[in-house]
C-alpha positions in Angstrom: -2.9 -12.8 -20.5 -1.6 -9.8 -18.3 1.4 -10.1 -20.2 1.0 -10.6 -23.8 2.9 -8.1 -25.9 0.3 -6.0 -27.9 -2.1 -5.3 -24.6 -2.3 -2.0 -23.8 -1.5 -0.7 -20.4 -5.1 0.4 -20.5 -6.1 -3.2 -21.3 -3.8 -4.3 -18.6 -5.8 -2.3 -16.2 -9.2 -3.2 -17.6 -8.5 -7.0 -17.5 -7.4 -6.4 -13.5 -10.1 -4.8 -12.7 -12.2 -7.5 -14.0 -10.5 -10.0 -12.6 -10.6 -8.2 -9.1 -14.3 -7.7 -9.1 -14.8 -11.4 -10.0 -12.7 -12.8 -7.0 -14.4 -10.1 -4.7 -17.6 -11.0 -5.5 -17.0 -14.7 -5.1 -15.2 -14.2 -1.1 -17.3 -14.3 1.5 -17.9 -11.2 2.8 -16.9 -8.8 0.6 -18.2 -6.2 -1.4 -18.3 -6.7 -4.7 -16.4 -3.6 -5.7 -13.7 -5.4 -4.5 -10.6 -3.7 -3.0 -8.4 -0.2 -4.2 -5.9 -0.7 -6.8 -2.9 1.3 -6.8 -0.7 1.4 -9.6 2.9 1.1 -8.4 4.6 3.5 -10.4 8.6 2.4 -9.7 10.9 3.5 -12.5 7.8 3.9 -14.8 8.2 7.1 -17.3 5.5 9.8 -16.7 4.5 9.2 -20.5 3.1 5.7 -19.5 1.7 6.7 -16.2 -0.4 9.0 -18.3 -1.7 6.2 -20.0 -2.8 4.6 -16.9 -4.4 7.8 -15.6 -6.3 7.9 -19.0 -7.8 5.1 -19.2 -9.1 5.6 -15.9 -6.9 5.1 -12.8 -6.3 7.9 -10.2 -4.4 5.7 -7.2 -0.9 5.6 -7.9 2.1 4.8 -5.6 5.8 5.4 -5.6 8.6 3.6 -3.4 11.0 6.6 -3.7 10.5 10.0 -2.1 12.3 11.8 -4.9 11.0 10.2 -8.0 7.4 11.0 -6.3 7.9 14.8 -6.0 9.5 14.7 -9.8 6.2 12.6 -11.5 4.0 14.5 -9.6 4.9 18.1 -10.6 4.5 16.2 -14.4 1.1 14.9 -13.8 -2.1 15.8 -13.1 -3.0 17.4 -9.6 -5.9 15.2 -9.0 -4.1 11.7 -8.7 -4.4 10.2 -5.5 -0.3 9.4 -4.2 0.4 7.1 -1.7 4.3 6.4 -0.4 4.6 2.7 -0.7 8.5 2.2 0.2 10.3 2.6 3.2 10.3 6.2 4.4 13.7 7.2 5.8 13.3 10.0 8.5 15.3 12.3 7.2 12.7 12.4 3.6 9.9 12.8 6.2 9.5 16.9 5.5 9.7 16.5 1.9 6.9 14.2 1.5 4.4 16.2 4.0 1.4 17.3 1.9 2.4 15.2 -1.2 0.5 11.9 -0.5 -2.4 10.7 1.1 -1.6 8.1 2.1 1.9 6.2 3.9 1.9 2.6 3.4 5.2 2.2 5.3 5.6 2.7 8.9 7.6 0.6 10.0 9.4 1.6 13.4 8.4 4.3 16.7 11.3 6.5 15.3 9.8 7.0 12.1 6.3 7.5 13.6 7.4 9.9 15.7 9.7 12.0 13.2 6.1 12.1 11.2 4.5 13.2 13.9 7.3 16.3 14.7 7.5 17.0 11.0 3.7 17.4 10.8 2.6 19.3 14.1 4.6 23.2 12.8 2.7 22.6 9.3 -0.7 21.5 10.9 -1.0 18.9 9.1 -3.0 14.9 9.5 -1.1 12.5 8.1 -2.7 9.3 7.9 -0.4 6.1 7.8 -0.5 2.6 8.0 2.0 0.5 10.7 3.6 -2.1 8.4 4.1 -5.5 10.3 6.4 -8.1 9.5 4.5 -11.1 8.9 6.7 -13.8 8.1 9.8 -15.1 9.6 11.9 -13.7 6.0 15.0 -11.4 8.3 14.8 -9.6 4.6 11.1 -7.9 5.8 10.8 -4.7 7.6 8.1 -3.7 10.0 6.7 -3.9 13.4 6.3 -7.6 15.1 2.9 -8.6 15.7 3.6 -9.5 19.6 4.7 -5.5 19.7 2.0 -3.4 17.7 -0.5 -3.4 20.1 2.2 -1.2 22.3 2.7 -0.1 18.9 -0.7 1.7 18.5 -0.9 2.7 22.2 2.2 5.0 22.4 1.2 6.4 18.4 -2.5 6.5 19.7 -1.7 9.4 22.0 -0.3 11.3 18.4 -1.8 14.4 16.9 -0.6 14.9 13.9 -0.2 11.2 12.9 -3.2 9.2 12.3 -2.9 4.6 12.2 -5.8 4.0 10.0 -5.1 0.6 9.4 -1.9 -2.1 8.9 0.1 -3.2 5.6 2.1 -6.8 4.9 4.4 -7.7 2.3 4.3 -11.6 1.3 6.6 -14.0 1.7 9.0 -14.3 -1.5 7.6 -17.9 -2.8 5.2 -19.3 -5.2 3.7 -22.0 -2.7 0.0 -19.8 -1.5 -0.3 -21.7 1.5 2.3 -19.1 2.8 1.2 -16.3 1.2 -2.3 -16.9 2.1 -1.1 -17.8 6.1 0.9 -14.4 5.8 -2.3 -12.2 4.3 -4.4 -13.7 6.5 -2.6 -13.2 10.1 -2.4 -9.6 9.1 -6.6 -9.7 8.9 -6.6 -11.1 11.6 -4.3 -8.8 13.5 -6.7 -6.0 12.7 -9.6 -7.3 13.6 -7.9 -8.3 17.1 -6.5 -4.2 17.4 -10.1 -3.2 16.6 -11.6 -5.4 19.2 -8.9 -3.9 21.8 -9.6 -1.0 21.2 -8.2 0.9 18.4 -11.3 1.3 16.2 -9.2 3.6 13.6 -7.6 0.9 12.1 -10.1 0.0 9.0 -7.1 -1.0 6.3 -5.4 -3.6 5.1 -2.6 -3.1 2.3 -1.5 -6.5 1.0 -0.8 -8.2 -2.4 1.4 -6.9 -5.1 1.4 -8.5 -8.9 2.2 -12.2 -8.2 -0.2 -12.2 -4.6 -2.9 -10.3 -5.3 -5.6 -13.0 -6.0 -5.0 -14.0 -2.7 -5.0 -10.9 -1.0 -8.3 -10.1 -2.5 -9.8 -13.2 -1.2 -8.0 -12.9 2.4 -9.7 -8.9 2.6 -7.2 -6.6 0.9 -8.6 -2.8 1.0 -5.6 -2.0 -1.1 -3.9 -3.6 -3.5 0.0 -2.9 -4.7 0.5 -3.4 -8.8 2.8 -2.5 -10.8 4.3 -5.1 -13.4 0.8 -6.3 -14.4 -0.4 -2.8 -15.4 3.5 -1.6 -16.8 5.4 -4.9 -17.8 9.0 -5.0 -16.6 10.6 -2.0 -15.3 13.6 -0.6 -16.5 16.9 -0.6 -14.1 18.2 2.1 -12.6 
């Protein structure tokens, strides 16, 4: 249905919303409300981003420092950004100030650039430690046996605030996986809380063709993009 030509990206985004409220309010445990969506914004013109933001979404993310700063001097200032791609160090400063949230972290050198970057501006930056959750060498992110040294050493940080863990799914259709790889990163969370680290309250999981499960297995946010804009273009 998602996908029909004639629907609207407004209708795309209605017809998700609907469908996430429905599977939240089924899981046990949730809230009804269900989790954040975020509309993955990747190669997307600013024209239909627009569209999105009129028909009622303010959470959008981008995978590419640079394409962020351009749509966001185009758009307007009270969209919610968050960095979704991997963050090299040396696109740290430009990002600063521009997002509220990093999806990415994914290694001790890029926390601690962060954390330099962000301590002459006075600023909080509030990330989430991505963790490789599947045996794919392809994924990037911090091991599960290592982030609870992980959130020790970036515990002691000032400027850099772990408010919670991301995953990206294995690359299959078969949801056993998917739903093993979702839930292990619940379940990481809830294990870090219990030790301890009491910050962590999110989980950023499920993208277009995972994010029934993720809703199910206690997704806070959720990571769209071809459901709400189609295909994207190549760059």
């Amino acid at each position: 249905m998602l996908f029909e030509k004639g629907n609207t990206i407004g209708e795309r985004l209605a017809a998700i919303r609907e469908e996430i409220s429905r599977i939240a309010s089924s899981a046990a445990g949730r809230d009804s409300n269900g989790p954040e969506l975020i509309a993955i914004t990747k190669n997307v013109e600013v024209g239909r981003i627009f569209e999105a933001y009129r028909a009622g979404q303010r959470h959008f993310g981008e995978n590419r420092v640079q394409e962020l700063l351009e749509k966001q001097n185009q758009l307007p200032r009270d969209i919610q950004w968050h960095f979704v791609g991997r963050l090299q160090t040396n696109k740290v400063k430009a990002i600063l100030g521009k997002v509220s949230l990093i999806h990415s972290v994914d290694s001790l050198r890029l926390a601690e650039e962060i954390e330099k970057r962000a301590e002459p501006l006075k600023e909080k930056v509030s990330v989430l430690i991505q963790v490789r959750t599947t045996d794919e060498e392809t994924k990037q992110g911090v091991l599960p046996e290592e982030l609870p040294g992980f959130l020790k050493t970036v515990s002691n940080f000032t400027r850099l605030k772990a408010a919670g863990l991301m995953t990206i799914g294995p690359l299959t259709t078969e949801e056993d996986a998917i739903r093993k790889s979702f839930r292990a990163l619940k379940l990481l969370l809830e294990k870090c809380r219990a030790g301890g680290f009491e910050g962590l309250r999110y989980l950023s999981m499920g993208m277009t063709e995972d994010y029934r499960i993720a809703v199910e297995e206690g997704a806070h946010f959720l990571r769209i993009g071809r459901a709400i804009f189609g295909e994207r273009k190549t760059v």
